[in-house]
Backbone as CSV, one residue per row, in Angstrom:
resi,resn,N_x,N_y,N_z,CA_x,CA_y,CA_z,C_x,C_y,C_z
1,UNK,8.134,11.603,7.511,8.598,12.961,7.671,8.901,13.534,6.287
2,UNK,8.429,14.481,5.807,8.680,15.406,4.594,9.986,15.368,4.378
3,UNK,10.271,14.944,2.970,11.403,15.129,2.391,12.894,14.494,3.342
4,UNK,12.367,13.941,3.890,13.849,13.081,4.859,14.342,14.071,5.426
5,UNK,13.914,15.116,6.520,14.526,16.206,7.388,14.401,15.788,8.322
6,UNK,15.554,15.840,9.631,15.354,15.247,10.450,14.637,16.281,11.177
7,UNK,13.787,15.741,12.819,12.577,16.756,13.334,14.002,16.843,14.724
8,UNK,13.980,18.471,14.803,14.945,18.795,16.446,14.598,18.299,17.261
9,UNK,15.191,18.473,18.344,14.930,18.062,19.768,14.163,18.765,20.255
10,UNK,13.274,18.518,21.179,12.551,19.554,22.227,13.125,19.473,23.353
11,UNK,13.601,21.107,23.807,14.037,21.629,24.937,12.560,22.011,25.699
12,UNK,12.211,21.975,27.243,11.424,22.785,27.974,12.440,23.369,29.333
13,UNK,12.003,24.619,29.127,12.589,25.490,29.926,12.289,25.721,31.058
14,UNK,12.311,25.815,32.419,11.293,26.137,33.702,12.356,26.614,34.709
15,UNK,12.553,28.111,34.616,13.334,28.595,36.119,14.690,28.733,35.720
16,UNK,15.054,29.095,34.220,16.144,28.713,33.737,16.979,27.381,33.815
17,UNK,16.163,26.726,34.074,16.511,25.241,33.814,16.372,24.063,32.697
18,UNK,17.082,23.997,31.744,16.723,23.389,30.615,16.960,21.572,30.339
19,UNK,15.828,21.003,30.045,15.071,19.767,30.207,15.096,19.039,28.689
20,UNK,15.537,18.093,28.179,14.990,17.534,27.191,13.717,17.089,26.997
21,UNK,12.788,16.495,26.295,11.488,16.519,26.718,11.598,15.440,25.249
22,UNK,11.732,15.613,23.590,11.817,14.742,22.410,13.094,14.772,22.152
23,UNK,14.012,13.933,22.112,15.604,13.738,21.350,15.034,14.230,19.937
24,UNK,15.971,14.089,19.052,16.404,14.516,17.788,16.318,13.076,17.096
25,UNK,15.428,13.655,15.837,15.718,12.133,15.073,16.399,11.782,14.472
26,UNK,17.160,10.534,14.283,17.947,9.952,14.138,17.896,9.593,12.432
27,UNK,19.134,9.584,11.475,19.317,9.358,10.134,18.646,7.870,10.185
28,UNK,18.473,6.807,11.298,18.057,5.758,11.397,16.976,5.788,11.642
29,UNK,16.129,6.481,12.780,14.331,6.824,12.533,13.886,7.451,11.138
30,UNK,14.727,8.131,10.456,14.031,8.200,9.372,14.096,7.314,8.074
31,UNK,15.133,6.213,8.327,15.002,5.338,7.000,14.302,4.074,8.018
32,UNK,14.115,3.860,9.376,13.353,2.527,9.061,12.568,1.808,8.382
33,UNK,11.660,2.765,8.324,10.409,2.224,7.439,10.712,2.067,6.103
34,UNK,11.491,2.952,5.431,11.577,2.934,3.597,12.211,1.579,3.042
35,UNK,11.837,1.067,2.362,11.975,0.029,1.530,12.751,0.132,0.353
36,UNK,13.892,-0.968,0.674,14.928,-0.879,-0.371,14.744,-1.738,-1.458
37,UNK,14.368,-1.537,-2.576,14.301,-2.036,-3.874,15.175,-3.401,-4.386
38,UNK,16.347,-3.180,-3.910,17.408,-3.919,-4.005,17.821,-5.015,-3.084
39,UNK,16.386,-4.920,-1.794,16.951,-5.677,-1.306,15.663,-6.859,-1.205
40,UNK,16.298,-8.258,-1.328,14.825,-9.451,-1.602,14.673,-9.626,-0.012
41,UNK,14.899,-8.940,0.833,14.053,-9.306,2.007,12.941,-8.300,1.948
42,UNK,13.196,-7.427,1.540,12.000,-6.317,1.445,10.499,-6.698,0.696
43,UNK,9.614,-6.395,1.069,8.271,-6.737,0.604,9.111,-6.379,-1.476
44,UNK,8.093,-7.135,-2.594,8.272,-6.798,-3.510,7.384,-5.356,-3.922
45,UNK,6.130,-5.498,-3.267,5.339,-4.285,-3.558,4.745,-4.019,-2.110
46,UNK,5.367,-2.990,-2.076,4.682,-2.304,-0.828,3.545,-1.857,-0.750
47,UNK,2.801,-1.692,-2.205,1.029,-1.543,-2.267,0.184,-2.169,-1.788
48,UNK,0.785,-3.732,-2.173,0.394,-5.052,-1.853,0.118,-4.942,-0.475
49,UNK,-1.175,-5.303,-0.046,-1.494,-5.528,1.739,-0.617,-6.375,2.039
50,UNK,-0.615,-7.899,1.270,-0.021,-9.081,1.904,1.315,-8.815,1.818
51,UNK,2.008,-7.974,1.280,3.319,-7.788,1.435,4.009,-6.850,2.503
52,UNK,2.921,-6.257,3.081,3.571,-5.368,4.299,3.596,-6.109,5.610
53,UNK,4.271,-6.235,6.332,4.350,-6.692,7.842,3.199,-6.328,8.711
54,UNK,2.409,-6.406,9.554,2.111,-6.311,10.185,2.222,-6.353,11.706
């Protein structure tokens, strides 16, 4: 996601009745993936194929 913003929720509306449909993302959906430098469980190079999880 661009610049670490979190993405809103989606409301759908039908009959004046309002529905969640996507929650709101979470400060935690957006750092899962990023890789902490500091930390030695983290791949050393994330360029590296063999260093990413699969």
């Amino acid at each position: 996601n661009y610049n670490h913003v979190a993405r809103p929720p989606v409301v759908a509306v039908r009959d004046g009745i309002a529905r969640l449909i996507v929650r709101r993302e979470t400060e935690e959906d957006l750092l899962r993936l990023d890789i902490d430098p500091a930390d030695p469980a983290d791949p050393a190079d994330p360029a590296d194929p063999a260093a990413v999880p699969r």
